[in-house]
MIVO-53408 format. One line per field, with one value per residue (C-alpha): residue in one letter; x, y, z. Coordinates in steps of 0.1 Angstrom, whole numbers, plus 5000, padded with zeros to 4 digits. Each point is the difference from the previous one (the first is absolute). Example, Ala and Ser with C-alpha at 12.3 -4.5 7.8 and 13.67 -1.06 7.14 Angstrom:
BEGIN
r = [A / S] .
east = [5123 / 5014] .
north = [4955 / 5034] .
up = [5078 / 4993] .
//
This chain:
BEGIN
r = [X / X / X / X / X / X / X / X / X / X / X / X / X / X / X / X / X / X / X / X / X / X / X / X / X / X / X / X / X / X / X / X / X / X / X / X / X / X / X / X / X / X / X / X / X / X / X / X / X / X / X / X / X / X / X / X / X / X / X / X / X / X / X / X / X / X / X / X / X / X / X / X / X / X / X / X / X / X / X / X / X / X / X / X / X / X / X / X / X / X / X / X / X / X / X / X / X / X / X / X / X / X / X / X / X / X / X / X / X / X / X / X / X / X / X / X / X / X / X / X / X / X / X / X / X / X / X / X / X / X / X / X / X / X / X / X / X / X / X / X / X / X / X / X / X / X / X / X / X / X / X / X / X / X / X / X / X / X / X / X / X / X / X / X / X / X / X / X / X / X / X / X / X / X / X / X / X / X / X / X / X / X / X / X / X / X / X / X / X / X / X / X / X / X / X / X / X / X / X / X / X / X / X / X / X / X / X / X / X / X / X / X / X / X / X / X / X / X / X / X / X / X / X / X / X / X / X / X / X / X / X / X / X / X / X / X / X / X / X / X / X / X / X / X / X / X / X / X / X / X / X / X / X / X / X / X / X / X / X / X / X / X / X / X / X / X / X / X / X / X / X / X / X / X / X / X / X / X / X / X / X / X / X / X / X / X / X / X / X / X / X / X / X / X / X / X / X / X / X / X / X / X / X / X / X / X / X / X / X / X / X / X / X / X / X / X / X / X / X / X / X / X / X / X / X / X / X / X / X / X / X / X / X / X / X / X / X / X / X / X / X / X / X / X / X / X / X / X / X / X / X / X / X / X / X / X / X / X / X / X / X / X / X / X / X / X / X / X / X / X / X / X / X / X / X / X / X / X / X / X / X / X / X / X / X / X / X / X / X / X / X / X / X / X / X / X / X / X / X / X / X / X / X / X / X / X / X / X / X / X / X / X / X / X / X / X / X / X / X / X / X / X / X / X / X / X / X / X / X / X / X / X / X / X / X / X / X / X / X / X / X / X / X / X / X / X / X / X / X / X / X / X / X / X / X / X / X / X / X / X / X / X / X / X / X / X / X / X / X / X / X / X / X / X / X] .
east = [2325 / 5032 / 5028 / 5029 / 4997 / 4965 / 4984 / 4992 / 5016 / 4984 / 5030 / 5001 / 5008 / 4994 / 4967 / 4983 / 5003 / 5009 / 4999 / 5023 / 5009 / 5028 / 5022 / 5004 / 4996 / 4983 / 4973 / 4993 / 4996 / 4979 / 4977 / 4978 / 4992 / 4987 / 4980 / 4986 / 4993 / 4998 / 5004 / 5026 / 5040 / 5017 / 5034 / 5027 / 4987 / 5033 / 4982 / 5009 / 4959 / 4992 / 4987 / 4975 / 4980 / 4993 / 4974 / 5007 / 5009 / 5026 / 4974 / 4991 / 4982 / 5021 / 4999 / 4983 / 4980 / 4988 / 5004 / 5007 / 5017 / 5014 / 5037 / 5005 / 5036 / 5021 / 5021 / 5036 / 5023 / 5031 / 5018 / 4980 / 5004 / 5038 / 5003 / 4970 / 5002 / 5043 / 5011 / 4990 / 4979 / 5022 / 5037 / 4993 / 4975 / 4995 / 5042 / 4998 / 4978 / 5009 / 5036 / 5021 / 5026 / 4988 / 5010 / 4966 / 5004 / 4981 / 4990 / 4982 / 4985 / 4986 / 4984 / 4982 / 4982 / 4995 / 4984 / 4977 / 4988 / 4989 / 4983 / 4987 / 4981 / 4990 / 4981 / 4981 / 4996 / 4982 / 4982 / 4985 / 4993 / 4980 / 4983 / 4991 / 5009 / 5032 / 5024 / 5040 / 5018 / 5036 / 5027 / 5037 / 5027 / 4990 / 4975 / 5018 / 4991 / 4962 / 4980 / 5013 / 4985 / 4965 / 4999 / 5006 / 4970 / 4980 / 5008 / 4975 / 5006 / 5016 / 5036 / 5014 / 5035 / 5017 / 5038 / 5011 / 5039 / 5020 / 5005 / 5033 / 5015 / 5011 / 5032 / 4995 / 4971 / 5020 / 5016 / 4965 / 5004 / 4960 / 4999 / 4970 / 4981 / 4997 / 4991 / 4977 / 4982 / 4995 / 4989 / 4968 / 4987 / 4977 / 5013 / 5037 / 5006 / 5032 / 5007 / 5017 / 5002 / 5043 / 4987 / 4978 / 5022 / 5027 / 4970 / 4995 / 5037 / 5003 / 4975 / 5010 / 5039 / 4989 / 4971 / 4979 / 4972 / 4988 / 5009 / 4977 / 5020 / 4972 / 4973 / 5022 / 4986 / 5015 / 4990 / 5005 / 4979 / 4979 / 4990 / 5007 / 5018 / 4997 / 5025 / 4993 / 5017 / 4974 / 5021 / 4987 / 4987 / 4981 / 4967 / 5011 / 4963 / 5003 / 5037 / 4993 / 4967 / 5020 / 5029 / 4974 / 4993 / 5006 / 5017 / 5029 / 4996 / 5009 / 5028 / 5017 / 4996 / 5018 / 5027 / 5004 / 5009 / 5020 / 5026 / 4998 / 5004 / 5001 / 4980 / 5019 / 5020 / 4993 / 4990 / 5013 / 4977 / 5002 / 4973 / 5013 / 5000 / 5034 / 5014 / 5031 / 4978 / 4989 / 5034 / 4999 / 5037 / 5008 / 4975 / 5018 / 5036 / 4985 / 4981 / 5037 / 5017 / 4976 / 5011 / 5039 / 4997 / 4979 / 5007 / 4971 / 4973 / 5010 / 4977 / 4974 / 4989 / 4992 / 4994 / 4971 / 5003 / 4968 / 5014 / 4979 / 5013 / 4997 / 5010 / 5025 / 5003 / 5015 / 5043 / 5006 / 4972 / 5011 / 5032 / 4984 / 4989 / 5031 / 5015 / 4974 / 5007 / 5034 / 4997 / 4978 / 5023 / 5032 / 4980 / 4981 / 5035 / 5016 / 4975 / 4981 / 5000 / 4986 / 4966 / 4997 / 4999 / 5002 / 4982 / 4971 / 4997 / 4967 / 5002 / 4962 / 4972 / 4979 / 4966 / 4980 / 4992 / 5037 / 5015 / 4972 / 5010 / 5040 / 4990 / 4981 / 5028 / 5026 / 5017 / 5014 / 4990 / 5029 / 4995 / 5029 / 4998 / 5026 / 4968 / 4969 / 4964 / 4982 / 5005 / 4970 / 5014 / 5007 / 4961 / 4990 / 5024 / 4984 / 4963 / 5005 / 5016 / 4963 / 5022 / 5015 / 5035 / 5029 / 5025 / 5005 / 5033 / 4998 / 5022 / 5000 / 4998 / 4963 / 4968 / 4989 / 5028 / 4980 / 4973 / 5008 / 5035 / 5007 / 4981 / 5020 / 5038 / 5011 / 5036 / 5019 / 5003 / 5038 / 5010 / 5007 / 5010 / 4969 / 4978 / 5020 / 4998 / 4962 / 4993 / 5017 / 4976 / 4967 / 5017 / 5002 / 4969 / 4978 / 4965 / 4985 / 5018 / 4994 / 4963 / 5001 / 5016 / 4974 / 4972 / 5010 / 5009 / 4966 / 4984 / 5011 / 4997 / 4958 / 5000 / 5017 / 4983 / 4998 / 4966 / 5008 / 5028 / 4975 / 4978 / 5024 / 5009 / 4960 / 4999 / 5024 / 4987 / 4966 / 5017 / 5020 / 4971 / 4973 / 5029 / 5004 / 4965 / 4997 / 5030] .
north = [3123 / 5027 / 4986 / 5020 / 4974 / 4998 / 4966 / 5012 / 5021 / 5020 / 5003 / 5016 / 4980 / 5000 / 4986 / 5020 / 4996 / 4965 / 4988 / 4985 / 4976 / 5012 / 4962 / 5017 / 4970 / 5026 / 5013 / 4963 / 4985 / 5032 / 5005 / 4975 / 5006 / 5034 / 4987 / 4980 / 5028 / 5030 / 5033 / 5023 / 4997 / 5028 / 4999 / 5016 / 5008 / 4992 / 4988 / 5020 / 5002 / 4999 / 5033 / 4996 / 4971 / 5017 / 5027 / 5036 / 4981 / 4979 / 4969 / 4968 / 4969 / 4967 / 4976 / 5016 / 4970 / 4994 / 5025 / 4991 / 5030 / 5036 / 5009 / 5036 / 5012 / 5025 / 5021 / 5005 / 5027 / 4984 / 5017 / 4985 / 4968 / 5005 / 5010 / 4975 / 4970 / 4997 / 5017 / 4998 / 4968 / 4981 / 5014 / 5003 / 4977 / 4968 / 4996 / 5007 / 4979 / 4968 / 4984 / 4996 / 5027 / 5025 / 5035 / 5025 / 5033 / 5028 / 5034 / 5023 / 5013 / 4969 / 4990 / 5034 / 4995 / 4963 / 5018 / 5028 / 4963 / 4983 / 5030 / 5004 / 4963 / 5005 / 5032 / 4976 / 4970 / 5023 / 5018 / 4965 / 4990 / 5035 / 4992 / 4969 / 4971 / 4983 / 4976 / 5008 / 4974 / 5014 / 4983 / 4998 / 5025 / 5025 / 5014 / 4998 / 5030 / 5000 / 4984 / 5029 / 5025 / 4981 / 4996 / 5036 / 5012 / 4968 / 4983 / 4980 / 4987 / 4961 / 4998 / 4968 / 5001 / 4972 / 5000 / 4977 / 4998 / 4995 / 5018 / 5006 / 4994 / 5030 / 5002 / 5005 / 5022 / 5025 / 5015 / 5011 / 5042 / 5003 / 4967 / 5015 / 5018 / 4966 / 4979 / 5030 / 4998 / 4962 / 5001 / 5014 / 4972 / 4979 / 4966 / 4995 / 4969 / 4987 / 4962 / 4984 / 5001 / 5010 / 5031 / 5007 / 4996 / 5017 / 5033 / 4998 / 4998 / 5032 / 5021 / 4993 / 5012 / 5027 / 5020 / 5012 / 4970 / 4969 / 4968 / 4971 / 4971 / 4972 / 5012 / 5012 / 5038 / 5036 / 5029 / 5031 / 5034 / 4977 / 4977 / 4967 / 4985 / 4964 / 4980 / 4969 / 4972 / 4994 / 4983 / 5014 / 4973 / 4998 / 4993 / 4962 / 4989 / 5029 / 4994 / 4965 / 5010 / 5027 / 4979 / 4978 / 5033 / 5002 / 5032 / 4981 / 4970 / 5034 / 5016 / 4961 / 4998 / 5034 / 4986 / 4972 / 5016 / 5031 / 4972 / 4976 / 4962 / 4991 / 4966 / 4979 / 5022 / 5009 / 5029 / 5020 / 5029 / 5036 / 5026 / 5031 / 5040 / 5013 / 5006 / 4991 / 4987 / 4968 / 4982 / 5003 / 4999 / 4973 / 4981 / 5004 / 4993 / 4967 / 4990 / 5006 / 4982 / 4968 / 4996 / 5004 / 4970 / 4979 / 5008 / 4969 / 5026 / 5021 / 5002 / 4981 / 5028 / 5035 / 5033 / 5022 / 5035 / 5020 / 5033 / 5029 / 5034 / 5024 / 5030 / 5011 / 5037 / 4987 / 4992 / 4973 / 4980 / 5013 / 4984 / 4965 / 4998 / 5006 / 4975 / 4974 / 5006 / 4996 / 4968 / 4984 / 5006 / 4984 / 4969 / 4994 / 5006 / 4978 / 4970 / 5005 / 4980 / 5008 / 4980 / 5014 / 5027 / 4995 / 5029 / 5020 / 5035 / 5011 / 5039 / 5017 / 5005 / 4965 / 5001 / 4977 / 4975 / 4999 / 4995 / 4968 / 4988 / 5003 / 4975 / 4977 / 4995 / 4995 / 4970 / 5025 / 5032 / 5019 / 5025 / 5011 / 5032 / 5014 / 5010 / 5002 / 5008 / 4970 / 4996 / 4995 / 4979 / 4967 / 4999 / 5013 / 4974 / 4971 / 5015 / 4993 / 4967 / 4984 / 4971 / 4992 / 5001 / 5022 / 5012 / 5030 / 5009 / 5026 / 5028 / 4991 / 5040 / 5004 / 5000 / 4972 / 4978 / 5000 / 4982 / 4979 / 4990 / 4961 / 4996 / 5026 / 4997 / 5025 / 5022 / 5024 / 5023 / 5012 / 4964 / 4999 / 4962 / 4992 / 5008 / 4986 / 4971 / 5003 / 5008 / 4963 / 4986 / 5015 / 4989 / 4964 / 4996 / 4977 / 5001 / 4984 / 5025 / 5030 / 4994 / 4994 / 5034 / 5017 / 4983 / 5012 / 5036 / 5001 / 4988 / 5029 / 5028 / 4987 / 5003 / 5029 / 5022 / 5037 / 4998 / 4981 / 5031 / 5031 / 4983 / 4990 / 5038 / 5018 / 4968 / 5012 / 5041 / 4989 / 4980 / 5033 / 5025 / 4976 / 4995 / 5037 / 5001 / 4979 / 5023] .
up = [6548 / 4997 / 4982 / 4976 / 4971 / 4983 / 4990 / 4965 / 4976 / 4970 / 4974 / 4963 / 4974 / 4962 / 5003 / 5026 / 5040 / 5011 / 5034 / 5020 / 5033 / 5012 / 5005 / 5039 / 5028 / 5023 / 4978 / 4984 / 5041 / 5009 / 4969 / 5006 / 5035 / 4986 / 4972 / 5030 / 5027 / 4973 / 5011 / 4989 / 4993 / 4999 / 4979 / 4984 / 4962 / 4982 / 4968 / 4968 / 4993 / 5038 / 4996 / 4970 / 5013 / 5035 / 5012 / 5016 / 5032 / 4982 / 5008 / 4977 / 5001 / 4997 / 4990 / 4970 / 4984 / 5034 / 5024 / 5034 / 5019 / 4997 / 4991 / 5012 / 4986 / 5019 / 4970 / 5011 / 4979 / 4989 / 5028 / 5025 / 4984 / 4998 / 5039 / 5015 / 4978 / 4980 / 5028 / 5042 / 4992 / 4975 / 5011 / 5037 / 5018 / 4975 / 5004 / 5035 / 5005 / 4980 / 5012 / 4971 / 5005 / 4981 / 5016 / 5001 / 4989 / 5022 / 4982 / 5025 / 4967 / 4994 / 5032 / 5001 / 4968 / 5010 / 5029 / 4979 / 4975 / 5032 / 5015 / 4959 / 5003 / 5036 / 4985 / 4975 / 5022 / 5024 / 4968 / 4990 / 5036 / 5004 / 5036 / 4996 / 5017 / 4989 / 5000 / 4982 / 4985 / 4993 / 4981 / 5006 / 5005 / 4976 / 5025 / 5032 / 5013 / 4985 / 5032 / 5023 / 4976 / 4994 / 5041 / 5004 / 4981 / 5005 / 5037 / 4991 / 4968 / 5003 / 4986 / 4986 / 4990 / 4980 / 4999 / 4969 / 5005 / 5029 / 5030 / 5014 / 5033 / 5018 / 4995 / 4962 / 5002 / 5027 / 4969 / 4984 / 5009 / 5002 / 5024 / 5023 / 4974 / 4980 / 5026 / 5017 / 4966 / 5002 / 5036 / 4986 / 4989 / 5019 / 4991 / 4980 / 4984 / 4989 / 4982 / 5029 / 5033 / 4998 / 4981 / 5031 / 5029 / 4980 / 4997 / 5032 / 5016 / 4973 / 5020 / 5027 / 4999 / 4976 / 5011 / 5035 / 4996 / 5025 / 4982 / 5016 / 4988 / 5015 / 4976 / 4972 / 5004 / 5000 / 5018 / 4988 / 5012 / 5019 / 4975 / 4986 / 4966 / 5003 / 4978 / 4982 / 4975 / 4971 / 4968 / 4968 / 4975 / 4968 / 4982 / 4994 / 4985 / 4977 / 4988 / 4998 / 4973 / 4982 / 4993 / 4977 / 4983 / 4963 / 5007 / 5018 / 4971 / 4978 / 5017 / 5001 / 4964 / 4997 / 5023 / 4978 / 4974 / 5020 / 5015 / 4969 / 5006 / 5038 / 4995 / 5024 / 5019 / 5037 / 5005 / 5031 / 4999 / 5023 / 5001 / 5014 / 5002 / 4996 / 5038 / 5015 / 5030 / 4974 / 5000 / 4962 / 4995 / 5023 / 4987 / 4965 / 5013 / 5017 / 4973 / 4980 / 5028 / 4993 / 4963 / 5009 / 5024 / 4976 / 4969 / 4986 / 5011 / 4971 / 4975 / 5022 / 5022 / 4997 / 5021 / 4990 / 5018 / 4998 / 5012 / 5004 / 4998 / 5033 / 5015 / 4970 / 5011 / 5032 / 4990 / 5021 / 4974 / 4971 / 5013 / 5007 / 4965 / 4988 / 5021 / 4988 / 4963 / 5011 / 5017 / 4977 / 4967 / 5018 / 5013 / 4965 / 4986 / 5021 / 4995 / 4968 / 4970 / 4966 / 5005 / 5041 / 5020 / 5037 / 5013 / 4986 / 5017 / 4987 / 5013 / 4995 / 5016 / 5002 / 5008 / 5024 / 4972 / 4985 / 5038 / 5002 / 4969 / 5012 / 5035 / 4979 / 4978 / 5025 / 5015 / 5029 / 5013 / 5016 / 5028 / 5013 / 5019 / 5022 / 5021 / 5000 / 5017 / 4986 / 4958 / 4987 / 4967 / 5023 / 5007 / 4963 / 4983 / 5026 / 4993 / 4960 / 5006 / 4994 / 4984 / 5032 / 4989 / 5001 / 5027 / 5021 / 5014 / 5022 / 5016 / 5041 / 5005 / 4987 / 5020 / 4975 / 5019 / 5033 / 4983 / 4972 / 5014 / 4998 / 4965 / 4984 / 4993 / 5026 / 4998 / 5009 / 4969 / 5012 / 5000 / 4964 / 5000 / 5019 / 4978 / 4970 / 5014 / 5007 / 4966 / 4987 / 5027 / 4985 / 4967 / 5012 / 5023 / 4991 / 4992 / 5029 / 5021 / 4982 / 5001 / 5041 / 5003 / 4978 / 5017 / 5032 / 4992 / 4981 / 5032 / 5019 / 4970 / 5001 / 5034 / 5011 / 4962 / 4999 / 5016 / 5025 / 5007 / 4996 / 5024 / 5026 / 4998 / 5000 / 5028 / 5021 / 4997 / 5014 / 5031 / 5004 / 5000 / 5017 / 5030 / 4997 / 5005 / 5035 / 5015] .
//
């Protein structure tokens, strides 16, 4: 497994070195399919006590009161991390990629050190390998350009490439200056998988306007220096047995209690709650301006309802976030100005860094779990909010411009997170549906969260690399 983020952290902190989950959707759907299969995951060591805990080859054992599998971290300096990670990653191809009109800013600087970090974890992905067989497991876009550089000095290594966000039609991602290197670099791989099958046809339509390569549209495959990429939908899910066990924890009975007493008395009150990093891609402020617009149409909510906002700082050395947060604190003085009275506040914006067990705590406390992204790949709190819902109760309303749409649909309150009055108006329905219906919905969407678990994904994708290699095979 390659991936930038790392499933644990080591930190400093008065008491010693404390380890953390990261609250990332990615690493929380993918660590248990390597506690599963073990072997190694090579990361990014970001931790502030990454170092101490590791041997000469920057590896560990995780988890440590049971090991499992290896974490090998890659050390960045901070330029690297500056030029790979804030800038050609973050500035460049996550808003090119996602369609909410944010403008991407291309620094030639940056793409070449995005290009010397790649070619850094191909060197250590091809360390660990050594000549054994293998099979690579690489996550998002991050690592774009790794699989070219692992099938250069192994051909025979297999490639696995998981793209988490969207991928953009054509059009858009004609603007991208290193177009062919990018999508050379991906065309390593031996299987590319994407959430859904738009993000696949719009990969493929990509190639083929952009770069010299045989697009086989029948079987979904791309041929490039004579060999084949085959592209593939596999939606991302979660451990839903596991969520549904942890949320039972006393850990989350803790960090409910601390809640409690963080947002004082809220017996009574529905509670919308949202759970999100801090990206303009997460509808955050339209989701505050509607919830505002709801309690200027009917003023007899005030007082009965409130908004919970767990908001996670993220990517503060880039301006355009630094921005968004000030916009937030903004927003959320002139609505709780606007609407509050000395006993109530209407929205709670809890900025920090919640853990796994805090973020379980927030679903099972809420009425209503907002997810309202301008766009997304999949968004992984829809099926973690209905995998904690062990009760059976609650309501999801849901952002028609996530993967998690394709799915879950009908059962969810679907809208269009633009549509400001739309989703207004959806919130007084959630407030108002009764309990009969509420518990239909949440049977249904809990039907197809068991179903369809992260398991169920990682073997649909190992699945589909065995059909590849034994039809491979036959040729």
């Amino acid at each position: 497994m390659v991936s930038n983020r790392e499933p644990y952290l080591h930190e400093r902190v008065a008491e010693g070195v404390k380890v953390i989950r990261p609250a990332s959707g990615m690493a929380s759907a993918l660590s248990p399919i390597v506690r599963a299969v073990g072997g190694t995951w090579i990361a990014h060591g970001a931790g502030s006590a990454d170092r101490l805990v590791v041997d000469e080859k920057g590896r560990v054992a995780l988890p440590a009161e049971d090991p499992k599998f290896v974490l090998r971290r890659v050390w960045l300096t901070r330029k690297e991390e500056q030029g790979y990670y804030h800038g050609m990653s973050n500035t460049a191809l996550w808003p090119l990629c996602h369609t909410v009109y944010k403008r991407p800013f291309f620094s030639r600087s940056d793409w070449e050190t995005y290009r010397s970090v790649n070619r850094k974890f191909a060197d250590v992905v091809l360390e660990e390998a050594g000549s054994d067989p293998a099979i690579v497991f690489v996550q998002d876009y991050h690592l774009a350009l790794l699989p070219r550089y692992v099938k250069t000095g192994r051909p025979d290594i297999k490639v696995i490439h998981f793209w988490h966000i969207p991928w953009p039609n054509p059009e858009s991602f004609r603007i991208f200056p290193w177009g062919e290197e990018l999508l050379d670099g991906l065309l390593g791989n031996d299987l590319l998988g994407f959430h859904i099958q738009y993000h696949c046809n719009n990969f493929l339509e990509t190639v083929e306007r952009s770069i010299e390569a045989m697009v086989d549209h029948e079987s979904f495959r791309i041929f490039r220096g004579g060999r084949p990429t085959y592209v593939r939908p596999f939606p991302i899910s979660v451990n839903y047995e596991q969520i549904g066990r942890d949320v039972l924890s006393p850990t989350v009975e803790k960090r409910t209690d601390g809640f409690m007493k963080e947002l004082g008395d809220i017996d009574g009150v529905f509670l919308f709650v949202g759970a999100d990093r801090i990206d303009y891609t997460k509808g955050i402020l339209e989701r505050l301006r509607a919830f505002d617009l709801m309690l200027q149409r009917h003023p007899d909510l005030c007082g009965k309802v409130a908004l919970v906002q767990l908001a996670a700082p993220s990517r503060t050395h880039v301006e355009a976030y630094r921005k968004l947060n000030d916009a937030m604190d903004d927003l959320v003085d002139e609505i709780n100005w606007r609407h509050q009275t000395e006993e109530w506040s209407p929205i709670r914006f809890l900025r920090a860094h919640h853990d796994y067990y805090a973020v379980l705590s927030a679903y099972r406390m809420a009425h209503v779990v907002l997810v309202t992204s301008l766009h997304d790949g999949m968004n992984l709190v829809a099926k973690e909010f209905i995998s904690a819902r062990i009760d059976g109760d609650g309501i999801l309303v849901l952002s028609q411009y996530t993967g998690a749409a394709r799915e879950l649909g009908e059962a969810t309150l679907l809208v269009n997170p633009y549509d400001l009055d739309s989703m207004a108006d959806a919130m007084v329905r959630a407030f108002r549906m009764p309990e009969e219906e509420r518990r239909l919905r949440m049977e249904r969407m809990r039907a197809q969260v068991e179903k369809s678990n992260v398991y169920d994904w990682g073997g649909k994708v190992f699945e589909e690399l065995e059909r590849i290699l034994l039809m491979k095979a036959s040729q």
